[in-house]
C-alpha positions in Angstrom: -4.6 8.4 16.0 -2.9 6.2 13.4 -4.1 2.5 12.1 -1.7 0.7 10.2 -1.2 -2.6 8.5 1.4 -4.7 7.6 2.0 -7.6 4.9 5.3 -9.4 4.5 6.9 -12.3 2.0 4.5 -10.7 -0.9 6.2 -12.4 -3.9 6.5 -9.2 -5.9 9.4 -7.3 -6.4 9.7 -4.3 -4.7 10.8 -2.6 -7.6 7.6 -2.9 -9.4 5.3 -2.3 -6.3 7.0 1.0 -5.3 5.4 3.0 -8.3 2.1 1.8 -7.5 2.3 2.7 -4.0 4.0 6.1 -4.8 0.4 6.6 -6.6 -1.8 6.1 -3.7 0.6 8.0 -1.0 -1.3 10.7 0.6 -4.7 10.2 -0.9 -7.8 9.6 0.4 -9.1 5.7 1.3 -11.8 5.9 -0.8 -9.9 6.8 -3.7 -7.6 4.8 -3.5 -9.4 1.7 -3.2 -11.2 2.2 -6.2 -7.9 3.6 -7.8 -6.4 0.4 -7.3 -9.9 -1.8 -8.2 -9.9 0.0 -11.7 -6.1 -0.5 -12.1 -5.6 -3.1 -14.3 -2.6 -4.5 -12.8 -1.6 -7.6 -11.1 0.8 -5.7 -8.4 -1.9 -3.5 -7.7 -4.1 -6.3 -6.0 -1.3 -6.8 -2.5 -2.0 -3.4 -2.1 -5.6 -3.1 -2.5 -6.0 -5.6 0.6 -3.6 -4.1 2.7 -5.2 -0.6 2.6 -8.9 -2.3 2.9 -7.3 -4.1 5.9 -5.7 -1.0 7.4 -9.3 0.7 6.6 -10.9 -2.1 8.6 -8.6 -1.8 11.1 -10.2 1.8 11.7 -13.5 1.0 11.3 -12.9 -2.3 14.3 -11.2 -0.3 16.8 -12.4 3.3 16.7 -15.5 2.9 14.6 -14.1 5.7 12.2 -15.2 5.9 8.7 -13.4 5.4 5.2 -14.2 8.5 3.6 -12.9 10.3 7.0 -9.0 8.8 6.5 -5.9 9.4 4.3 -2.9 7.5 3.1 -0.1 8.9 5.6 2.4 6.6 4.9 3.0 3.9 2.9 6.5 1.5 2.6 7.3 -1.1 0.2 10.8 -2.8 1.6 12.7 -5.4 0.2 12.2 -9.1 1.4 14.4 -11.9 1.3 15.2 -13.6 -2.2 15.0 -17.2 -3.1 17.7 -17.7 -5.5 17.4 -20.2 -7.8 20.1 -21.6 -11.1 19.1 -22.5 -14.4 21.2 -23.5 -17.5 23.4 -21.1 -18.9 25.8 -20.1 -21.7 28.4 -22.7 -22.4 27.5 -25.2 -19.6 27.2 -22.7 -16.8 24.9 -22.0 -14.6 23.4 -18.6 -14.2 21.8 -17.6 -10.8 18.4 -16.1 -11.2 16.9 -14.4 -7.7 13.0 -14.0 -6.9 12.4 -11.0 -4.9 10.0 -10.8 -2.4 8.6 -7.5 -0.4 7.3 -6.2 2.8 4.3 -3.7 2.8 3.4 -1.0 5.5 0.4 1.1 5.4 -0.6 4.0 8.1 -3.5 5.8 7.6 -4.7 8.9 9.4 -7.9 11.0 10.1 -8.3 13.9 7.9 -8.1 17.0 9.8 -11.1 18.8 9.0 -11.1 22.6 8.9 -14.3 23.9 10.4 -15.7 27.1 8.5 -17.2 29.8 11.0 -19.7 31.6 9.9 -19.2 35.1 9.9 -21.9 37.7 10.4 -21.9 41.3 8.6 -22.2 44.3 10.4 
């Protein structure tokens, strides 16, 4: 079973949210929620919401716990630009774009490996 989350129009390039997120893929919840709350980064807090909202997600519909889920996926696409001009060299004007970014998170159950316990003979 897979919870996931979604934030779009985040005004911040995807281009400087990707290596953030390529920090967090695969890891556990826990981690990397207080991974991103120690981070001392502006970029980092978009992110931090959306995995505590994907997290909630869990705990809402299938009452599973934090510590019990993993990062499976996590997507930072490219949003539409505002494009704006400002003055330029010699009279011109020079087109300057604002990127914005769209942010899915999936998150997964650990798979837990049950150890038996063997008995000597």
């Amino acid at each position: 079973m897979q919870f996931n989350a979604k934030a779009r129009y985040i005004r911040f390039s995807p281009y400087k949210l990707r290596p953030v997120a390529d920090v967090i893929r695969g890891k556990n919840v826990q981690f990397a929620l207080n991974w991103l709350e120690t981070a001392a980064l502006k970029k980092a807090v978009p992110l931090k919401k959306l995995v505590a909202s994907a997290a909630a997600n869990a705990k809402q519909l299938h009452d599973v716990d934090v510590k019990e889920l993993q990062i499976k996926e996590i997507r930072v696409d490219q949003g539409p630009a505002y494009k704006y001009f400002k003055p330029g060299a010699m009279g011109r004007s020079n087109i300057y774009k604002k990127r914005f970014s769209h942010i899915s998170v999936v998150l997964e159950p650990v798979e837990t490996k049950e150890v038996s316990g063997g008995t000597k003979s």
